[in-house]
C-alpha positions in Angstrom: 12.2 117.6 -156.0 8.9 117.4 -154.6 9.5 118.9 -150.9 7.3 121.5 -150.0 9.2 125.1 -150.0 8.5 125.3 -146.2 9.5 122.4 -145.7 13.1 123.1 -147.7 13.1 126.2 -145.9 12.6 124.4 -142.5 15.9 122.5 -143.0 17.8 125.3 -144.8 17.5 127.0 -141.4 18.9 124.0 -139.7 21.7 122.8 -141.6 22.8 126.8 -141.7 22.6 127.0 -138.0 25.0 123.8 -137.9 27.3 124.6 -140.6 26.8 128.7 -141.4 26.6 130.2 -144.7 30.6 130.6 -145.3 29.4 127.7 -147.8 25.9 127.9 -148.9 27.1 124.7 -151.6 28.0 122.4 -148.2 24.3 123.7 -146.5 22.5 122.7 -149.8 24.1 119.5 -150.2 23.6 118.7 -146.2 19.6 119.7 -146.9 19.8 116.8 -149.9 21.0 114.5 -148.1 18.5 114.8 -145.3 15.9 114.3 -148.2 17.2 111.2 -149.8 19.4 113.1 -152.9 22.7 112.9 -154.1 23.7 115.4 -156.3 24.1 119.4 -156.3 23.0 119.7 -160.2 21.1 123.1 -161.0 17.6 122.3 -160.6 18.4 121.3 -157.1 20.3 124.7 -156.8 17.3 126.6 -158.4 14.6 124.8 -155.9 17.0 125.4 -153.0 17.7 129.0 -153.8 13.5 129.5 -154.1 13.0 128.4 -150.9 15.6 129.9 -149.2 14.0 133.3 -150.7 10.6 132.4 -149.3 12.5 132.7 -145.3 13.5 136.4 -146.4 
């Protein structure tokens, strides 16, 4: 994934405020499809989970 982790963040924030965290799978998966991807696998889970770290 080569979207910048502020940039991840940035939309993390926004699908949340849409959907809320009782999912955090259906707010990653939203923040993919904004970006042009597909699947969920456990890279994309791994790059999500960093920049959602980075907003703490």
């Amino acid at each position: 994934m080569d979207v910048p982790s502020a940039e991840l963040a940035a939309l993390l924030e926004d699908a949340a405020n849409s959907l809320g965290w009782q999912d955090p799978d259906a707010v990653f998966r939203e923040v993919l499809g904004r970006i042009g991807l597909l699947r969920l696998n456990s890279e994309a889970r791994r790059v999500l989970m960093n920049a959602l770290r980075a907003t703490e």
